[in-house]
C-alpha positions in Angstrom: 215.9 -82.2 53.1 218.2 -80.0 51.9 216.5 -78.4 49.2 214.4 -77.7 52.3 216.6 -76.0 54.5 218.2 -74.3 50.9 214.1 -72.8 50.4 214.4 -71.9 54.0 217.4 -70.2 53.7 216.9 -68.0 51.0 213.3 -67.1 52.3 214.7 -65.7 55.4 217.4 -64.1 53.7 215.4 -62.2 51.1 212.8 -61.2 53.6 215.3 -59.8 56.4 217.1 -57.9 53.5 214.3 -56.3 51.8 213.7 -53.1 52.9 209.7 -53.6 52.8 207.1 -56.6 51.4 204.7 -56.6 49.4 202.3 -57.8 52.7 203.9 -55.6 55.2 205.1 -51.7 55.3 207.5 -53.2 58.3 211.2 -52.7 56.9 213.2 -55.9 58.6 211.1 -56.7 61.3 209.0 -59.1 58.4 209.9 -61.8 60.3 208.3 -61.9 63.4 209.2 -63.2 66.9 207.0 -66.3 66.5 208.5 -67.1 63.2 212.1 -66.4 64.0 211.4 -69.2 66.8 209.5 -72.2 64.7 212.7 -71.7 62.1 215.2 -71.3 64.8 213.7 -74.8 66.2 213.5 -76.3 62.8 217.8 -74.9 62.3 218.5 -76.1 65.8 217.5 -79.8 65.1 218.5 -79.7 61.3 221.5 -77.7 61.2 225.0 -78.2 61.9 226.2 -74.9 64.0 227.5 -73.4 61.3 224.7 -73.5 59.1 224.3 -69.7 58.0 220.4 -70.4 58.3 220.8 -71.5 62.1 223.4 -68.7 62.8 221.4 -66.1 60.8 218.1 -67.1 62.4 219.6 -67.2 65.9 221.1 -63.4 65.6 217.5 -62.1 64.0 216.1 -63.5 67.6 218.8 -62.6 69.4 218.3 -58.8 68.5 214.5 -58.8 69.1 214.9 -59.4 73.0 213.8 -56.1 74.8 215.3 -54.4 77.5 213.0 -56.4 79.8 214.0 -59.5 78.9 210.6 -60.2 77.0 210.3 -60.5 73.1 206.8 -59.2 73.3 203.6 -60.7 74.6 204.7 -64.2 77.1 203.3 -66.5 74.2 206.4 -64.8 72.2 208.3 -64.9 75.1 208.0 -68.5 75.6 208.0 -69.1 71.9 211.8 -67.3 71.6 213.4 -69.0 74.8 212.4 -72.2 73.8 214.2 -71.4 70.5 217.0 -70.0 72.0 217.9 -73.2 74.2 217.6 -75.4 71.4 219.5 -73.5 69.0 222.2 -72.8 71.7 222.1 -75.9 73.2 222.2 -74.6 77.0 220.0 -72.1 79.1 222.3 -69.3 77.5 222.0 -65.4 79.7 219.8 -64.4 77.4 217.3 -67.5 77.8 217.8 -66.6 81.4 216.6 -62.7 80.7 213.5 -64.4 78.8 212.5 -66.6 81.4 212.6 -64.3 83.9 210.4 -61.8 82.3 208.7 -65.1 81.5 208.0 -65.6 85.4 207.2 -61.9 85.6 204.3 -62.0 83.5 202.6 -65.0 85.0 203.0 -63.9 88.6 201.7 -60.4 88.1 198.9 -62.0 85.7 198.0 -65.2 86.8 194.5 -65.4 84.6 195.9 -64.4 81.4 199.2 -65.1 79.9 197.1 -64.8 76.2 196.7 -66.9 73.1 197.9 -66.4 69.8 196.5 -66.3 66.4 197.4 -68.1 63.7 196.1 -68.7 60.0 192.6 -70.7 59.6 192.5 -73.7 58.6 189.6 -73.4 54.8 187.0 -72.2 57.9 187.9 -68.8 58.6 190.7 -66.7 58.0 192.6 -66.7 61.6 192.1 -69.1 64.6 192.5 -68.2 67.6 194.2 -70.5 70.5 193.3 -69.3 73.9 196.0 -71.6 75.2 199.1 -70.8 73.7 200.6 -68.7 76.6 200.1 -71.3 78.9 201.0 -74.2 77.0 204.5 -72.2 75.7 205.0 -70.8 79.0 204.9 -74.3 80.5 207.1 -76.0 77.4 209.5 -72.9 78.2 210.4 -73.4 81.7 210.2 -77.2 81.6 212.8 -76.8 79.0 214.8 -74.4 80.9 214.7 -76.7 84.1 215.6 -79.5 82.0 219.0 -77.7 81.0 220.1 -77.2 84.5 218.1 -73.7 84.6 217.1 -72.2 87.9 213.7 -70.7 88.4 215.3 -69.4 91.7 217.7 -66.6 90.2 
């Protein structure tokens, strides 16, 4: 396990320092918003608090939240909050932000919140789930109802 979270550690860190990688032109944005979550969930139920993976991983997320309270797409959205209440333990202001944008884009899109790719699986290169934003969405608020979060606000 810890050789684990030591792998993990040092992958984030060289790939948040480098200025660009050999797969991406990007300069720290490498990491990206869906990532940044599945580690930050991994941190949250691994990690002491002051783990410097689980504090590292939750400032990287921290700083991708817009201006809207979205962190992209609602699949992202959903992905980050759900991070962001585990790692934090709470429905934090920020979770709040998310979840309200969160709400946003499934009342003024109600066929559509999107899917999201991911890597094949030997059959092709990329896969495609057409449920992801409504699955997230749905883990997302159930979890932020669950922390004494209110839809409401």
């Amino acid at each position: 396990m810890a050789r684990g979270l030591e792998f993990l550690w040092r992958r984030v860190t060289m790939d948040l320092s480098s200025k660009t990688s050999d797969m991406s032109s990007r300069t720290s944005d490498y990491i990206d918003v869906a990532t940044l979550a599945e580690v930050g969930l991994c941190a949250a139920a691994l990690c002491p608090p002051t783990h410097p993976l689980r504090q590292t991983v939750e400032r990287q997320l921290r700083g991708r939240q817009r201006e809207d309270g979205s962190f992209g797409a609602p699949v992202l959205t959903a992905l980050a909050a759900q991070a962001l209440m585990a790692l934090e333990g709470a429905a934090c202001v920020q979770t709040q932000r998310a979840v309200r944008a969160l709400v946003q884009a499934i009342e003024a899109d109600k066929e559509d919140l999107g899917g999201a790719w991911s890597e094949g699986f030997g059959l092709s290169p990329v896969c495609h789930d057409p449920t992801a934003g409504v699955r997230e969405a749905a883990l997302a608020l159930d979890q932020f109802v669950a922390l004494g979060g209110n839809l409401r606000d």
